[in-house]
N, C-alpha and C positions, 0 to 999 in steps of 0.2 A: 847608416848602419841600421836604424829603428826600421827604414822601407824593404832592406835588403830580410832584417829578420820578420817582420810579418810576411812577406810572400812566402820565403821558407816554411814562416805555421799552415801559412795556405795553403802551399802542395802538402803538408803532412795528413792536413785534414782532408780534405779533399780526396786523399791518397786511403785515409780510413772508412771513409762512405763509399766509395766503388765499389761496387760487387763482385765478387769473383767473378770466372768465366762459368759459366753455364757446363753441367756434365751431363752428357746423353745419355740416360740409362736405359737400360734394353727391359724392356716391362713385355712377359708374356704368358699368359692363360690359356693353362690345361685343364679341360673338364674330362674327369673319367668318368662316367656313367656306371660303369659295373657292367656286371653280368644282367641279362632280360632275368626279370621275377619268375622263380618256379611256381607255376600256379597248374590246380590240376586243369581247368575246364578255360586256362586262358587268363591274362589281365589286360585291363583297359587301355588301349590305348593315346589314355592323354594322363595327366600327372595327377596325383599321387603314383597311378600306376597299380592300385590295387588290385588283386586278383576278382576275376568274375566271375559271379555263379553260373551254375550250371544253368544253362537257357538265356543266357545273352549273345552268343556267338552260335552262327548255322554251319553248319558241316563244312562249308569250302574254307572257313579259317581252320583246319584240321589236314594235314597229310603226312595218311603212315601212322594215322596215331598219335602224332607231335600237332602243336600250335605253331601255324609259319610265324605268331610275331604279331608286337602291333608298337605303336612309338617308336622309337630310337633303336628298338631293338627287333623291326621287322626285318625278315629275311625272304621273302616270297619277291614277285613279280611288282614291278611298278606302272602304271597306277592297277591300285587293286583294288576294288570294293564290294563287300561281302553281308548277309545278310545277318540282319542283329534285330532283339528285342529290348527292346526301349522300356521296358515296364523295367528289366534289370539296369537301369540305367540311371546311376543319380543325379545326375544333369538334367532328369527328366520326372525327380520325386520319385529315385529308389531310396529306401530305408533300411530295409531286409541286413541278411547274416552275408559276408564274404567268405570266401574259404580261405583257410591259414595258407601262406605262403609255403614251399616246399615239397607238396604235394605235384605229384605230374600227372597227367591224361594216360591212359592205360587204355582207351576205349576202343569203338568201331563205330561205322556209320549208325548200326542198330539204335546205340546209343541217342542220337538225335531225333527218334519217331517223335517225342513229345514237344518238338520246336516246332514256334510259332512265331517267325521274323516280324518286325512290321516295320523294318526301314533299313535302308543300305549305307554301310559306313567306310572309307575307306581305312587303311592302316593305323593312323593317328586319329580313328576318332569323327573325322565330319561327315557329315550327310552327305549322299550321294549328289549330285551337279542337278540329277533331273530323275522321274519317275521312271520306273517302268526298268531302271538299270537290275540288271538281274546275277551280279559278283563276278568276281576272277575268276571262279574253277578250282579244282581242287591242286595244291602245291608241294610237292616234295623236297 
């Protein structure tokens, strides 16, 4: 009787430490990004995403009057890369004032007589592949 009741404690016990079975939970991630930033003269295309002053971007990121776009929220042609000034660039030791957000481009070509590019970037931000690339053209 004493053999027959401990083996009985031992399935009880035994019976208490197994662990359930396992449940599959369905785990899945949605990133909304939003709306691209209203900026008048454009924003940067890599993150924070802050709007860019006026003379970082050369006329072919403009068509119509609108910014085709840069990061997550370009709309133009792929691959594209377009002419920028790097002095407005603080990856490159800008410091200067941005423009408030909400503001939109209202302009014309006229507007960029005082650019002065000195490097090619594509949509997101990197430097052109090789010298002498001279941008996508201009995009509606």
């Amino acid at each position: 009787m004493h053999k027959t009741l401990g083996i009985a404690a031992m399935a009880v016990a035994a019976a208490l430490f197994v662990s359930p079975a396992k449940s599959h939970a369905q785990v899945s991630l949605g990133i909304n990004i939003g709306p691209a930033p209203v900026c008048e003269y454009g924003y940067y295309g890599f993150a924070p995403y802050r709007c860019a002053p006026y003379g970082y971007y050369g006329p072919e990121w403009f068509g119509g009057g609108r910014f085709v776009g840069a990061g997550p929220w370009y709309r133009g042609d792929r691959p594209f890369y377009g002419s920028v000034n790097r002095n407005f660039d603080p990856r490159y030791g800008y410091h200067g004032a941005y423009p408030e957000y909400g503001r939109e481009f209202h302009g014309s070509p006229n507007n960029f007589q005082d650019f002065h590019g000195n490097a090619y970037h594509d949509h997101n931000g990197y430097e052109a592949p090789h010298e002498g690339f001279h941008g996508g053209g201009e995009h509606h």
